[in-house]
KETOR-41212 format. One record per residue (C-alpha): residue number from 0; residue in one letter; z, y, x. Coordinates in pm, 1 decimal. Each point is the difference from the previous one (the first is absolute). Example, Ala and Ser with C-alpha at 12.3 -4.5 7.8 and 13.67 -1.06 7.14 Angstrom:
2
SITE  pos  code  c3  c2  c1
SITE  0  A  780.0  -450.0  1230.0
SITE  1  S  -66.0  344.0  137.0
***
This chain:
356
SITE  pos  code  c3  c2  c1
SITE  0  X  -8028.0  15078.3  14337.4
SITE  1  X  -61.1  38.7  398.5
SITE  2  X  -296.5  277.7  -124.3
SITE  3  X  307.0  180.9  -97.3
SITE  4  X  285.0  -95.6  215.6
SITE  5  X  77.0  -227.4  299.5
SITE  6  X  389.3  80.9  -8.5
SITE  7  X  -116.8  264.4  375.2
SITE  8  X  343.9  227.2  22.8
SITE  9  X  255.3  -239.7  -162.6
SITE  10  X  254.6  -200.7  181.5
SITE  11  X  159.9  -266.4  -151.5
SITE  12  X  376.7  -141.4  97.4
SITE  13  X  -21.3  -371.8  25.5
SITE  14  X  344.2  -126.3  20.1
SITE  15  X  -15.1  -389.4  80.9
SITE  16  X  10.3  -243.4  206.0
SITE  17  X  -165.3  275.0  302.5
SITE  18  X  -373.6  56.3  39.3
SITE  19  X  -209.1  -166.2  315.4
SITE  20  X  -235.1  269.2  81.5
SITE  21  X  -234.8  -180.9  179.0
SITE  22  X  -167.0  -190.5  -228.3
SITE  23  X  -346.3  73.4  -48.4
SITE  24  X  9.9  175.8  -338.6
SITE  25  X  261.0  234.6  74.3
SITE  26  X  -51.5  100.6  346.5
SITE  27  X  35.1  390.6  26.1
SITE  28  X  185.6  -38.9  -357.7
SITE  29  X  349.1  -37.3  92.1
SITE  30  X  203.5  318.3  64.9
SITE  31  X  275.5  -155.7  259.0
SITE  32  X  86.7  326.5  129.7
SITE  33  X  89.0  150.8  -354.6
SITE  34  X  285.2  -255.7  -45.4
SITE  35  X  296.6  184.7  17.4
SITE  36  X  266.2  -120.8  328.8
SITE  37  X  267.2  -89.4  -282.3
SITE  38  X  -195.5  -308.6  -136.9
SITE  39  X  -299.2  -43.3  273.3
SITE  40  X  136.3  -341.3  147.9
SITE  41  X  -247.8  -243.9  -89.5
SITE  42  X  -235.5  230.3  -160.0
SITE  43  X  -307.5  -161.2  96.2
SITE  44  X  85.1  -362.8  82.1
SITE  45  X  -30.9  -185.1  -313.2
SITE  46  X  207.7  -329.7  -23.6
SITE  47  X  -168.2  -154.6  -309.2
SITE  48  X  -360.8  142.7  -72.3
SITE  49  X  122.8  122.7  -324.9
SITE  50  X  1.3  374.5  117.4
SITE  51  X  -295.4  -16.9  196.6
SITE  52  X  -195.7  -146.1  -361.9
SITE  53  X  127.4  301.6  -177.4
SITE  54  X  -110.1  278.2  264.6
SITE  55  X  -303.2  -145.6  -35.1
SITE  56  X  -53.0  5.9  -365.5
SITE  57  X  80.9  330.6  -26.8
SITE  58  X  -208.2  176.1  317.2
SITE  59  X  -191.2  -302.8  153.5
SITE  60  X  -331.8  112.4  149.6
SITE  61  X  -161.1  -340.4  14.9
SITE  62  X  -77.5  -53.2  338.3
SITE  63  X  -48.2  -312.9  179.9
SITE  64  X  -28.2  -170.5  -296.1
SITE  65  X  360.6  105.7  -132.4
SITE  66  X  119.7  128.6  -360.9
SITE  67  X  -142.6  290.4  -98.7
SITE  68  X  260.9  235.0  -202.3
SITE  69  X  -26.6  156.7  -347.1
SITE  70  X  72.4  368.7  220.7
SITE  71  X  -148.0  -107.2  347.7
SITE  72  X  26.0  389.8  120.7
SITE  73  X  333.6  12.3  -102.3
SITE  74  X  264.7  -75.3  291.7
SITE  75  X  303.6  -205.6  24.9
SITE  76  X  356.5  94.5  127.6
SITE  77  X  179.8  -379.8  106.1
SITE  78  X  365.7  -32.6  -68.6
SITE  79  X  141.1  -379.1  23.7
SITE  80  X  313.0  -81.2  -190.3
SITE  81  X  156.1  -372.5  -11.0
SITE  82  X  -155.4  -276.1  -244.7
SITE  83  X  79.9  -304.0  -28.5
SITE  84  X  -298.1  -145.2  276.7
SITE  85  X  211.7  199.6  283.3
SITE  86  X  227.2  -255.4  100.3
SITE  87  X  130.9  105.5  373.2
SITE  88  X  333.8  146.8  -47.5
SITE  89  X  -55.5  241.3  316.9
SITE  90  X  -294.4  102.9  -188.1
SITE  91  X  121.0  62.6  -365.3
SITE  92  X  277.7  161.9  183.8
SITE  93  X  -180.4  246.4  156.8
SITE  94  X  -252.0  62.3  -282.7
SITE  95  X  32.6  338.9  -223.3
SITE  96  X  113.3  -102.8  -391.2
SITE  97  X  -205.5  44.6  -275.7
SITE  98  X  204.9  317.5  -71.4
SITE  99  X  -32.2  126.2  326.8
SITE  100  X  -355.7  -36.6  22.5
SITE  101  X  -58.0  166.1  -341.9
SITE  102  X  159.4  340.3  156.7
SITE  103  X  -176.5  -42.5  258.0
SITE  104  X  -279.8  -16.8  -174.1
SITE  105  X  71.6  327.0  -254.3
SITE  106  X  -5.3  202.4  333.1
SITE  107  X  -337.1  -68.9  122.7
SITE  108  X  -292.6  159.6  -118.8
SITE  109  X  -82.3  -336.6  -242.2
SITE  110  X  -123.9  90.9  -327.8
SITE  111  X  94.2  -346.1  -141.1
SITE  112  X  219.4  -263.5  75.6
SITE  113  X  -69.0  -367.8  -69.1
SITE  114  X  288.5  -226.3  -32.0
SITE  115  X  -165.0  -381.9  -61.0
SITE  116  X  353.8  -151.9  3.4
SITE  117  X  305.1  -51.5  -167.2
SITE  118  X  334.0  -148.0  -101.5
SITE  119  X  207.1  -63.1  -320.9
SITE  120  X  251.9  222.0  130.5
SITE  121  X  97.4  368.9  -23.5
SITE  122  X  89.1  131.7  274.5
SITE  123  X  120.5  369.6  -3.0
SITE  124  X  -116.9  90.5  357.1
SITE  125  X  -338.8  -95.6  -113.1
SITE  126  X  26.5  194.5  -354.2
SITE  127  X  78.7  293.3  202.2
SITE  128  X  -259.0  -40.1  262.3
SITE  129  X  -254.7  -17.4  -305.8
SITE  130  X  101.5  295.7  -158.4
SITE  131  X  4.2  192.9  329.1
SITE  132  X  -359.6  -80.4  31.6
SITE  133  X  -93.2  97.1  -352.9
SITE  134  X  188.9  320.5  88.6
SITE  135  X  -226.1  42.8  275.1
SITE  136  X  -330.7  5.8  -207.6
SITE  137  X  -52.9  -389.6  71.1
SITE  138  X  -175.5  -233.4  -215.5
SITE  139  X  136.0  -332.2  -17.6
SITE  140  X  -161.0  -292.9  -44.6
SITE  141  X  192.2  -361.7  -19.6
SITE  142  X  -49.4  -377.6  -99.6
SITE  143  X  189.8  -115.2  -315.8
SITE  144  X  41.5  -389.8  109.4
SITE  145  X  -201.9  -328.0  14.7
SITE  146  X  242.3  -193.6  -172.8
SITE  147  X  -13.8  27.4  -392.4
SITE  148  X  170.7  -340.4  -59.6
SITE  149  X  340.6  229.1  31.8
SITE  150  X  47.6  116.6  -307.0
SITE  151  X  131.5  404.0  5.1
SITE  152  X  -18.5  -52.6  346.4
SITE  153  X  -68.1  410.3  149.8
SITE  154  X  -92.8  62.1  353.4
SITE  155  X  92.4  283.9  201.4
SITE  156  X  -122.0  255.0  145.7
SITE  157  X  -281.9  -38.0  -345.5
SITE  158  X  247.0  17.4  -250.6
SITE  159  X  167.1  323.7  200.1
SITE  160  X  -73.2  332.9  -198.8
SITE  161  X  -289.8  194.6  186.1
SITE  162  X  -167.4  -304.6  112.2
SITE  163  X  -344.5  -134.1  -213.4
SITE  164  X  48.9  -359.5  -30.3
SITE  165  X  -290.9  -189.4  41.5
SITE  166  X  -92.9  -322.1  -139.4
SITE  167  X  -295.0  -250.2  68.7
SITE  168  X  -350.0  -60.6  -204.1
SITE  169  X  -275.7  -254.9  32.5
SITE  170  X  -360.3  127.6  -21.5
SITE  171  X  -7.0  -7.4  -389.7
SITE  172  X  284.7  244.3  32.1
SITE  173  X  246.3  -249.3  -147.2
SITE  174  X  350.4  -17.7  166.2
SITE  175  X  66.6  -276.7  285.9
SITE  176  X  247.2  -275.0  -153.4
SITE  177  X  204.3  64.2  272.8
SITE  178  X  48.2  373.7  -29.7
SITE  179  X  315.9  84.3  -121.2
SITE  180  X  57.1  206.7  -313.8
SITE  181  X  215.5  233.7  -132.7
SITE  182  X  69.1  367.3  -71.0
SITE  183  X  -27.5  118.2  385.5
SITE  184  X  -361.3  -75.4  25.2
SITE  185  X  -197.6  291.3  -0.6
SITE  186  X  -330.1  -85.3  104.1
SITE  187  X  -243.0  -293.1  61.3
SITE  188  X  -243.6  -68.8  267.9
SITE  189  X  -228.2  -272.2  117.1
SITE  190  X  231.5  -300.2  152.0
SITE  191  X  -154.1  -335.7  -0.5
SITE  192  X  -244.2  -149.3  261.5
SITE  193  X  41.5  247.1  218.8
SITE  194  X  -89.4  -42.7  389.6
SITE  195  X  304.1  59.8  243.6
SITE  196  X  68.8  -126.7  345.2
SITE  197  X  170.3  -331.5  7.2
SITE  198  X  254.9  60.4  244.9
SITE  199  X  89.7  191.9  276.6
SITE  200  X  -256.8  -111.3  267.4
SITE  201  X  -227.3  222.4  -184.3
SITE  202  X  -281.7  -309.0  56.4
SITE  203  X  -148.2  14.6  -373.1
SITE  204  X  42.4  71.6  -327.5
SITE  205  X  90.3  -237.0  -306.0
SITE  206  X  -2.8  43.1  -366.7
SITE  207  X  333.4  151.9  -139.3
SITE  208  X  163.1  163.3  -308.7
SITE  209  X  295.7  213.2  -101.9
SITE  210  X  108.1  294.4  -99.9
SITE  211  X  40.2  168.6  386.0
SITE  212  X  -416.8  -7.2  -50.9
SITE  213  X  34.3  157.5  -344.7
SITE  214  X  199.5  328.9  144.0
SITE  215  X  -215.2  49.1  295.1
SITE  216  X  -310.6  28.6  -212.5
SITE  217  X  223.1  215.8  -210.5
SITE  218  X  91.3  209.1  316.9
SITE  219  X  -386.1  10.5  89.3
SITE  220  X  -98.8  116.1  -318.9
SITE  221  X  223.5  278.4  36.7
SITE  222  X  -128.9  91.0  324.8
SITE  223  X  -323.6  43.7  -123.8
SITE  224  X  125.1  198.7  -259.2
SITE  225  X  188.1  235.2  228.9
SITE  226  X  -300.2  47.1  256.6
SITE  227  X  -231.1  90.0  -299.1
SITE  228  X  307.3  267.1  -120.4
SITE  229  X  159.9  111.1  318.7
SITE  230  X  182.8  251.9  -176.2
SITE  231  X  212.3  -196.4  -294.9
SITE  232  X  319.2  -135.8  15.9
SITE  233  X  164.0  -329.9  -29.1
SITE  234  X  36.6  42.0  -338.8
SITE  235  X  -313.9  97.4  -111.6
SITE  236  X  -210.8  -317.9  202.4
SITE  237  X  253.5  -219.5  -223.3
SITE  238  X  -35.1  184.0  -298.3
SITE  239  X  -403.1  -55.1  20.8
SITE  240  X  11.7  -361.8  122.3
SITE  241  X  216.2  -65.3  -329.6
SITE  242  X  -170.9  182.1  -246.6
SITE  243  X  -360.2  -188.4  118.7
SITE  244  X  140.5  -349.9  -9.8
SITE  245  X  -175.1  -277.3  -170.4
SITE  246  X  214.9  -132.0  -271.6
SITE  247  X  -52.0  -153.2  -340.6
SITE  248  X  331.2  116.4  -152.0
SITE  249  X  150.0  336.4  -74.3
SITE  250  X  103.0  186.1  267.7
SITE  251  X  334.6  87.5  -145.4
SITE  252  X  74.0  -373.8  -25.4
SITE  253  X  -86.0  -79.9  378.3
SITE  254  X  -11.5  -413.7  95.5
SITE  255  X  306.1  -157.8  183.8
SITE  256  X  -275.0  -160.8  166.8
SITE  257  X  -232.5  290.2  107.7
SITE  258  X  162.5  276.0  -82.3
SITE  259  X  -247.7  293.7  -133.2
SITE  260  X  -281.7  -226.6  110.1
SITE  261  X  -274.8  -40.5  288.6
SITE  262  X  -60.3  307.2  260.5
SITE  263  X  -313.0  149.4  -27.1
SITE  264  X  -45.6  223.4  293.1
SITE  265  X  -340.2  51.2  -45.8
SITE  266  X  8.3  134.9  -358.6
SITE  267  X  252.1  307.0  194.3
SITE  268  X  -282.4  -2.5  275.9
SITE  269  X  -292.7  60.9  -216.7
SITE  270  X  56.0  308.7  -125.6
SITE  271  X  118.6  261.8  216.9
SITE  272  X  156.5  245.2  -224.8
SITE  273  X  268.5  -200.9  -170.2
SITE  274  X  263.3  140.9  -106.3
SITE  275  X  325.9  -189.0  161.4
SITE  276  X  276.1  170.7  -191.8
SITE  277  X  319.0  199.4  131.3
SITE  278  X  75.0  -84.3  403.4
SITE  279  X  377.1  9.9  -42.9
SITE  280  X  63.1  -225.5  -301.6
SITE  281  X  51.0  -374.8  55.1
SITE  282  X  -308.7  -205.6  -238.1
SITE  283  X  311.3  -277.7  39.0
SITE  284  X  247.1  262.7  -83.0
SITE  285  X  123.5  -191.4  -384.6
SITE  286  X  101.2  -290.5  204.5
SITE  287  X  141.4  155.9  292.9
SITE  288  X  234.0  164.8  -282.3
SITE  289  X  -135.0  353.1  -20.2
SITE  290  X  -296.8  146.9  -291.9
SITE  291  X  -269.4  -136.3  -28.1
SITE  292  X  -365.1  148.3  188.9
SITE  293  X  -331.0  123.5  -172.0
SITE  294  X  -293.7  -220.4  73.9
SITE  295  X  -277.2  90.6  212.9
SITE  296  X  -330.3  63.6  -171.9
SITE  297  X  -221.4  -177.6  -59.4
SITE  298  X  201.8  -301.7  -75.7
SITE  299  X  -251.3  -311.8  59.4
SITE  300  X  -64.9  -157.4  -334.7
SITE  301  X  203.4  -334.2  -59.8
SITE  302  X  -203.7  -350.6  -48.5
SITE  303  X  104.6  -184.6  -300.7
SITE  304  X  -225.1  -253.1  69.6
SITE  305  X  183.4  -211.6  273.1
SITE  306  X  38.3  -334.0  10.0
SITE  307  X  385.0  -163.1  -22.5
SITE  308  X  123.0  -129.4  306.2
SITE  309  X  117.5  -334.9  12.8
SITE  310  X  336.3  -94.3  -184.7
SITE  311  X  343.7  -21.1  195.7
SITE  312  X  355.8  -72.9  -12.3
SITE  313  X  135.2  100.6  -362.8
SITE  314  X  -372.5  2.6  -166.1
SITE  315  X  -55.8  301.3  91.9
SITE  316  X  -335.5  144.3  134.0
SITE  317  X  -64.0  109.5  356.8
SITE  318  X  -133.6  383.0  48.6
SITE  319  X  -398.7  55.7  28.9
SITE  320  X  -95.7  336.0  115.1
SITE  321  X  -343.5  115.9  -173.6
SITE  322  X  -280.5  208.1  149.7
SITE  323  X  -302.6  -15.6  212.5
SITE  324  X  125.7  63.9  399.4
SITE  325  X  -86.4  -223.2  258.3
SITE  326  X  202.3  41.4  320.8
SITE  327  X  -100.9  -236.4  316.8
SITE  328  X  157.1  -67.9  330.1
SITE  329  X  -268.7  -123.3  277.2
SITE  330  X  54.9  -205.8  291.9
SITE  331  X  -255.2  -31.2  299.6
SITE  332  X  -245.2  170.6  -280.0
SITE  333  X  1.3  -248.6  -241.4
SITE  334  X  204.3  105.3  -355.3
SITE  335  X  228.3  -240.2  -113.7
SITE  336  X  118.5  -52.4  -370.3
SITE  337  X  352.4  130.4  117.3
SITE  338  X  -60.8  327.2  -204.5
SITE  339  X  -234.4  -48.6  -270.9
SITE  340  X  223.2  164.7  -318.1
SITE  341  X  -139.5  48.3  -342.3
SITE  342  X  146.8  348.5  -16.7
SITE  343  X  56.6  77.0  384.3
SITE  344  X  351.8  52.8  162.5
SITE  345  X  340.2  108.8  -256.1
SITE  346  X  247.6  214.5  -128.0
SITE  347  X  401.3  99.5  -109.0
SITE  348  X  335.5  61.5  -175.1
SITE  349  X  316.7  -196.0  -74.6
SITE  350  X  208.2  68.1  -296.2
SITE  351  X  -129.2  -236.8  -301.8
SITE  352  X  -261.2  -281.8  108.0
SITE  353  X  -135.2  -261.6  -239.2
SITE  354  X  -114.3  -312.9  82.6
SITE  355  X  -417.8  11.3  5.4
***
């Protein structure tokens, strides 16, 4: 995919825990100075790691023996919001909330705004916030939760309208157990054994999982979409990320699990001419409560022939995407088995999900 793109004119909004921009893989990455007054305290002083791990998933360069990112000439625009590892009250104080820091974010020049957090709770600042940023031509990435034992249990801002919620896939392309499911995932993205930075000393990395993983690859994927298509919209990278998913099932009958399937950004990179449908009508549109969007051509052909994931709570069957993508992350050079996906990186919708 880097033949074609390396995500070079694309910023992406990370809005986290902040972004340290001095670690070796994303030094000359971080666009401080972007970060609107309104939510810049903070910005690039990151209290858990967490943010700094996403940054560099997306637009790592690999340096110095650090992560290498799925776009590593994209660039990232910090914004730190309060999670539950900020524990000075001064500090959480004084720290921008997640709604503030998602209008902040709509008014830079961002492309795409990742979101690898969330909460059960709505929270009508933060609704608003979202759809201000879809109003302003973002694409919005999110995690949908890494706690499936809750039963019905949503998280916000994923289950928002205008935000692609994103769950988490092992490198078969079956979903992680502790993904959560339900009809506001949208999309599915490698998640398990992935490397991140263990903590905020920024000292090494250690072996993680989640779903906050699963929507920065998501977010990357994008980026390299956009780079490759300057010229598209919001709509139409989405509409072409969920009409190449891998997925075993009809697309009409998309997974609670993994949504319309695996992303595939290289099956939109390959070929330069395809088409990507109307710019101005939402591919998530049905859900979001309005008509319904024409695919883009060519669809990529479904796989019928992928294996059931293992069996969960109430028999039934966890998702498996289908296809033949492989997607990998690299740190200090050497590819891990972080993003190895038998069908590459996902899809979306929301209105009826079944349970495979």
């Amino acid at each position: 995919m880097w033949k074609v793109s390396t995500g070079k004119g694309v910023k992406v909004a990370v809005v986290d825990s902040g972004v340290n921009p001095g670690t070796s893989s994303l030094k000359g990455q971080v666009l401080a100075q972007e970060v609107p007054q309104s939510a810049a305290y903070g910005a690039t002083h990151d209290y858990a790691g967490h943010g700094t791990t996403i940054a560099e998933m997306i637009a790592g360069t690999g340096q110095g023996g650090g992560l290498k990112g799925l776009a590593p000439d994209a660039k990232i625009i910090p914004l730190r919001i309060v999670l539950k590892q900020l524990k000075d009250p001064e500090e959480r104080k004084r720290t921008p909330s997640a709604a503030a820091a998602i209008r902040a974010a709509a008014d830079t020049d961002a492309k795409i705004i990742n979101m690898s957090f969330g909460s059960p709770g709505m929270d009508p600042e933060g609704e608003a916030a979202v759809k201000y940023a879809a109003s302003k031509g973002k694409l919005l990435f999110a995690a949908t939760g890494n706690d499936e034992s809750s039963d019905g249990f949503r998280e916000y801002p994923a289950a928002y309208p205008d935000v692609v919620g994103v769950g988490a896939a092992d490198e078969s392309g079956t979903v992680g157990k502790f993904s959560q499911s339900g009809d506001y995932v949208d999309l599915a993205s490698p998640g398990l054994n992935v490397p991140i930075w263990c903590d905020a000393s920024f000292q090494k990395y250690c072996s993680g999982q989640g779903t906050s993983a699963a929507s920065a690859i998501a977010s990357a994927s994008a980026a390299l979409i956009w780079s490759a298509h300057p010229n598209w919209t919001a709509d139409q990278v989405l509409r072409t990320m969920i009409d190449t998913a891998g997925r075993s099932w009809d697309k009409n009958t998309p997974s609670k699990y993994l949504g319309y399937g695996l992303i595939r950004p290289r099956l939109v990179l390959e070929k330069a001419d395809i088409n990507p449908g109307p710019a101005d009508v939402d591919p998530l549109a049905q859900e979001n409560g309005g008509s319904s969007a024409p695919p883009a051509t060519p669809a990529a052909p479904s796989s019928s022939s992928a294996p059931k994931g293992e069996a969960i709570a109430k028999g039934e069957d966890k998702g498996n995407g289908g296809g033949g993508n492989t997607q990998l992350l690299a740190v200090g050079g050497v590819l891990t088995g972080l993003v190895v996906i038998g069908g590459g990186v996902f899809a979306v919708v929301r209105s009826r999900r079944r349970g495979a």
